[in-house]
N, C-alpha and C positions, 0 to 999 in steps of 0.2 A: 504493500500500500504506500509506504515512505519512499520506495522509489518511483512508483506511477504518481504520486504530486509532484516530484521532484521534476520529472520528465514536462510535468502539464507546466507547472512552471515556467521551466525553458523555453517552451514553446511559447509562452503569453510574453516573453519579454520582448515586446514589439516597440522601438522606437521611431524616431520621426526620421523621414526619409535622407535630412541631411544630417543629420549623426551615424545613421547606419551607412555613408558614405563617403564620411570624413575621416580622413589619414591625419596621422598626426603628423608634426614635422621630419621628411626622411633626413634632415642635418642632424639632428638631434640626434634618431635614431640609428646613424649611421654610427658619429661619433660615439655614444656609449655602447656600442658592439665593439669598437675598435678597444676601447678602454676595459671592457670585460676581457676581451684577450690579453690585454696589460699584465692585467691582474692575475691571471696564469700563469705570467712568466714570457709572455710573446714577447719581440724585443719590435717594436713597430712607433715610427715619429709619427702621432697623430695631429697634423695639419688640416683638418677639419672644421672644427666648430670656429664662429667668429669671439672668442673668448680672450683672455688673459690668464698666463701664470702669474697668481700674484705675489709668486717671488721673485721672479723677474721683471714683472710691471707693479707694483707695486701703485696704490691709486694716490695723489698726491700729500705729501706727507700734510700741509696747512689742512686738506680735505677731512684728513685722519682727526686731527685737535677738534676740527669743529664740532664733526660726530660725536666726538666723546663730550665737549663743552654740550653739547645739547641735549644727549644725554643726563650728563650732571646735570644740568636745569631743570630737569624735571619734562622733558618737552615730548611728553608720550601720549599726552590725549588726543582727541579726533582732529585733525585738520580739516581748513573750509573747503569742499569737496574740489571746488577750483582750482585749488593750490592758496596756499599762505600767499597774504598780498607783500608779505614782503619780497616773496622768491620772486614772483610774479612782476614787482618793482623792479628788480634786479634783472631779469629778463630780459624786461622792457630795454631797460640800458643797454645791457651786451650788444644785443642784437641793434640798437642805435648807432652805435660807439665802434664795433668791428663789421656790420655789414652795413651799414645806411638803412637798415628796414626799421620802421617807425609805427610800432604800434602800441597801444592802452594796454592796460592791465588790466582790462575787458574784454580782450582780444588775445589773451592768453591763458590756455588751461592747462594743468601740471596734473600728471597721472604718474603712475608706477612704471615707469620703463617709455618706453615710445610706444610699443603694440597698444595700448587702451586706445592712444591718439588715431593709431591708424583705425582699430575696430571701430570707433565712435564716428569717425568719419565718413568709413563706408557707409553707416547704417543712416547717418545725417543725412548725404547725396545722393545715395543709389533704393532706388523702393525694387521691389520683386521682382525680376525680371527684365530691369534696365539693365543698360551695357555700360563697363568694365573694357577700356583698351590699357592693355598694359604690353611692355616690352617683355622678352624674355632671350637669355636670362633674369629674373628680378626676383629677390625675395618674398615670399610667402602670399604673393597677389593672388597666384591661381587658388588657395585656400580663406581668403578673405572675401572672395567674390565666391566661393562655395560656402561659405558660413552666412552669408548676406544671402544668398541665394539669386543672386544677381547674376549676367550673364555676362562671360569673360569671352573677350576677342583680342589675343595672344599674337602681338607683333614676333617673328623672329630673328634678329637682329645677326649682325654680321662683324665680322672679325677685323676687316677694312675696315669697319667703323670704329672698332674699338669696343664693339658690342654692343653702343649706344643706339636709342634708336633718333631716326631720323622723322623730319616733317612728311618729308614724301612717302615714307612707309607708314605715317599715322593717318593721314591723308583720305584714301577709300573709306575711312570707318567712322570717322566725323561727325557724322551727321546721324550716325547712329548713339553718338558717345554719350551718356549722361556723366562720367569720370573718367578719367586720365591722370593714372597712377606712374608716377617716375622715381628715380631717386638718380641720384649724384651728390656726390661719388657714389658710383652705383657697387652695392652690393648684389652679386658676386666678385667681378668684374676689376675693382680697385683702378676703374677708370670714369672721366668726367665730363661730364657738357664743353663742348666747346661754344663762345657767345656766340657765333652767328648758328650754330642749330638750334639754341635752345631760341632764338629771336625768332628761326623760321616756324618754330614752333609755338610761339608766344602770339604772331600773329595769325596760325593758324585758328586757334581757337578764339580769339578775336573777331577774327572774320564771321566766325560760325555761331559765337555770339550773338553778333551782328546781323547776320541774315534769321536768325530765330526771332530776334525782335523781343522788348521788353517784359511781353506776357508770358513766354516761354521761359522751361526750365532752361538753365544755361547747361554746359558743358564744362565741368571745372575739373583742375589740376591738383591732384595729393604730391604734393613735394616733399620727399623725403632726403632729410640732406642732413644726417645724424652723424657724418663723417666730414662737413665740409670742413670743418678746423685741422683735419689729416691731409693735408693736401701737398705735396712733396718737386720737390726741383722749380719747372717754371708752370706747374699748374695752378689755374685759376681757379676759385668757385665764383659761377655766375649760379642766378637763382630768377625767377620771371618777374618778382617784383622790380628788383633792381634796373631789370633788363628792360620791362615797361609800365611803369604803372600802372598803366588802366589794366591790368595781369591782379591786381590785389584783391578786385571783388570776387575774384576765380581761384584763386591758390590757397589752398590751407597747408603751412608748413607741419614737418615731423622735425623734431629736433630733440636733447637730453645729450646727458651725461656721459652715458654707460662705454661711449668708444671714447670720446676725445680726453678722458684721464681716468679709460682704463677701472669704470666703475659698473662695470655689469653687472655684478650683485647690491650696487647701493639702490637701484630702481627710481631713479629721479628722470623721466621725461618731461616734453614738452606739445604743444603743439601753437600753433597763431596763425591767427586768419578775420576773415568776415565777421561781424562781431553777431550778428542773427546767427551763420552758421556755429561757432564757438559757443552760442549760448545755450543749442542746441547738443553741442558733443559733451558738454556741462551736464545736459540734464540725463545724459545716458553715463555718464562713467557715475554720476552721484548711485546710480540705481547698481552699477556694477561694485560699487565700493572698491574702484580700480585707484584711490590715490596713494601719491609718497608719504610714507612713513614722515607723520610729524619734525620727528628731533632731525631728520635727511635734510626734509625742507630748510627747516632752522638752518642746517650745515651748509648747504649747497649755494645758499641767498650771500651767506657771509662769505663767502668763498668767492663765489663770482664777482663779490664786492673788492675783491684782494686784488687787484690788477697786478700787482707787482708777481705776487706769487704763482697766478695762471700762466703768466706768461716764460717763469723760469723753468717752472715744470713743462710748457707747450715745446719748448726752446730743446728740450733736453729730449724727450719722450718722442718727438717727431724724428729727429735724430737718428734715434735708435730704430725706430719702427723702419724708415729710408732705407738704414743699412741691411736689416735684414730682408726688406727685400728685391732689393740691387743683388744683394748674395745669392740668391735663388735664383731673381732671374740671368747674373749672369754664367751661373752652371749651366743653366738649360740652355742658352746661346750657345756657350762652348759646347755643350752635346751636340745641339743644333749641328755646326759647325766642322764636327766629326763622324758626321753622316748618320746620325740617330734621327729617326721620326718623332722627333718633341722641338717643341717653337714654345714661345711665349710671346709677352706683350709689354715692353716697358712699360714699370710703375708708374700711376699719376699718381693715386691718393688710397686712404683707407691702408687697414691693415691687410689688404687683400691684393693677390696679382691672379693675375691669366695666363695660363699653362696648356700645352698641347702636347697630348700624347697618345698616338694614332700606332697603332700594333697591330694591327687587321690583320690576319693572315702568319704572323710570324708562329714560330713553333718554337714551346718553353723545350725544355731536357727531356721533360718525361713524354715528350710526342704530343701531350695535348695544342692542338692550334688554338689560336687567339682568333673567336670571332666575331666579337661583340663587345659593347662599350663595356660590359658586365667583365666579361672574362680582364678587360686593361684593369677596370678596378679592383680586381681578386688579384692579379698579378701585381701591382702596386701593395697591397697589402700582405700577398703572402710569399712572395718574392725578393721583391723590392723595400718590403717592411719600411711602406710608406702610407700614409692614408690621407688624400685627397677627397674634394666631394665633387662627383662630375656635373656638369651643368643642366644633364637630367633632369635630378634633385631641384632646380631651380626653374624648370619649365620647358628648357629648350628638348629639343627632338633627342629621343633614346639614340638617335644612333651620332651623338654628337660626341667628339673625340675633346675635347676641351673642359678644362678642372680650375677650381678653384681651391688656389693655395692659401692657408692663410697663420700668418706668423707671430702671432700676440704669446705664444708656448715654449715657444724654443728661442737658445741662445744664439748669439753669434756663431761661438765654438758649436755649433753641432751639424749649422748648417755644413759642412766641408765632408762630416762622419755620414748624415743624413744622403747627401748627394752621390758622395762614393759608393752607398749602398747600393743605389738606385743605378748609376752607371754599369757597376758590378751586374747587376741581373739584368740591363740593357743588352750586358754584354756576351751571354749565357743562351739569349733566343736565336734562332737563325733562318 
């Protein structure tokens, strides 16, 4: 009898059609597979997750006191769902002061991380069934327009471009768009807008704007630019306000902590925009109970407020994050160079670069041939005792030879030990 409830049970546990078709993140779950073999004893560099060792990144030492001063304070009860208006002051600034963008502390809302910003967004812009163009590769878009339940149409972007997408590839779908999801420094990609595409693309959605007419829902831009403070050699970050103003009633920024000092567990995001649409992403993350931890807040406001200190820590951290991955990519050149099938993509920004590694066809030791993206990345992890995440993971096409590397984990010294590995089993197929 206890087992025929048991069975009926099972049977009744019927969910809603987009839970029962929702994957969780495959980064995530890539990387802690990688790291349960870790834990075995495998000996594998996981360059996977976009994270930080934080004894090698350590998140800035002023950051550390504050947290604790906030703590001592006593600063543990509920924050205003918005974010503390002091962070929010302090925002305002920054974002004054190092990019030109000028907005209220009405038009900024502070969440736990950036993800609330982005969920609250979709669900602010996009109702049932509306369209979703986003690029790909890009971060977790194809799963936000399936939690929204909204309809995603998946630019595939190109490697001459640097992976970014262009006007003319967003172009055919325009008119269909109720959002238009970007980021730069794009994650995965560790590359950026150049001004004149993100122009051609500022006026694209202007125009279309424009021919919709004032009664009409507009077409507007998620800017996701949670990396532009990583920006390395002669890369710029352009952003659409900057670029055009009348881009402001359309664009709602992503922006936070967690990458540019290295604070992904502290969970302090951002977002700013439209002050209707913001008051509206307001009243959905209050319902989600999506905000930063009080005594954060408290720390983060005073900290932004330290100019001196942000900037000795940006000065040092950018530094270090450049060299690591100049070091990768120039192995992979040299591979290049030495007649291996892998290319990459000079660094522009982000902790991330772009790696090619195409093995179609070659045959490991034990006879098995390599015939699929799948088998490069078993070979990379159990050969090469390397773990990459291929651009799959991020939307583009299964059979796409191209990975993302990423170095917030590893030291200088390993990269040399790491590479040699990977040469070494390059050099084993035939």
């Amino acid at each position: 009898m206890a087992t025929a409830t048991a069975e009926l049970k099972e049977k009744n546990l019927i969910v809603s059609s987009m839970a029962e078709t929702l994957i969780g993140s495959e980064i995530i779950f890539l990387a802690w597979q990688i790291n349960e073999k870790i834990a075995k004893g495998q000996k594998i560099s996981n360059l996977t997750i976009g994270d930080f060792n934080p004894k090698i990144f350590p998140i800035p030492q002023g950051l550390r006191d504050e947290i604790k001063r906030a703590y001592d304070e006593n600063e543990t009860n509920y924050p205003p769902a918005e974010g503390s208006m002091d962070l929010r002051k302090e925002i305002s600034k920054y974002m004054s002061k190092r990019l030109g963008l000028n907005y209220g502390t009405d038009e900024i809302l502070v969440t736990s991380g950036a993800r609330p910003v982005i969920f609250a967004a979709y669900n602010t812009v996009v109702d049932v069934d509306e369209t979703v163009i986003f690029p790909v590769p890009s971060w977790n878009n194809n799963h936000y327009t399936h939690l929204t339940r909204s309809r995603a149409i998946t630019v595939e972007t190109r490697p001459e471009n640097n992976f970014m997408p262009t006007a003319d590839e967003l172009r055919p779908f325009i008119r269909e768009a109720n959002l238009i999801s970007l980021c730069s420094p794009l994650n995965p990609t560790g590359t950026a807008f150049s001004e004149q595409e993100l122009k051609n693309i500022c006026e694209l959605v202007l125009e279309e704007n424009d021919r919709r007419g004032a009664e009409a829902k507009p077409v507007y831009i998620l800017y996701d630019q949670v990396y532009w403070q990583l920006t390395h050699g002669d890369t710029k970050h352009y952003n659409p306000v900057s670029i055009d103003p009348g881009m402001k009633d359309y664009t709602i920024f992503v922006d936070g902590i967690s990458k540019v000092f290295a604070s992904t567990g502290v969970r302090v995001g951002w977002g700013f925009g439209p002050k209707k649409l913001i008051d509206k992403m307001k009243s959905i993350t209050s319902h989600m109970g999506a905000w930063a931890p009080k005594a954060e807040q408290v720390a983060v406001s005073r900290f932004l407020a330290n100019e001196k200190a942000v900037d000795e820590y940006l000065s040092k951290f950018k530094v270090e994050i450049a060299d690591r991955l100049h070091g990768f990519y120039d192995r992979f050149i040299q591979l290049k160079n030495e007649g291996y099938n892998v290319d990459a993509i000079a660094p522009q920004a982000s902790i991330f670069m772009t790696v090619k590694v195409d093995l179609i066809g070659k045959k490991k030791p034990d006879g098995k041939v390599i015939s699929c993206t799948q088998d490069i990345t078993d070979f990379l992890i159990e050969d090469a005792k390397i773990a990459l995440v291929p651009f799959a993971s991020f939307g583009s096409s299964p059979d796409s030879r191209w990975y993302r590397v990423s170095v917030g984990t590893c030291t200088l010294e390993q990269i040399n030990s790491i590479m040699n590995d990977f040469r070494e089993a390059l050099s084993k197929l035939s």
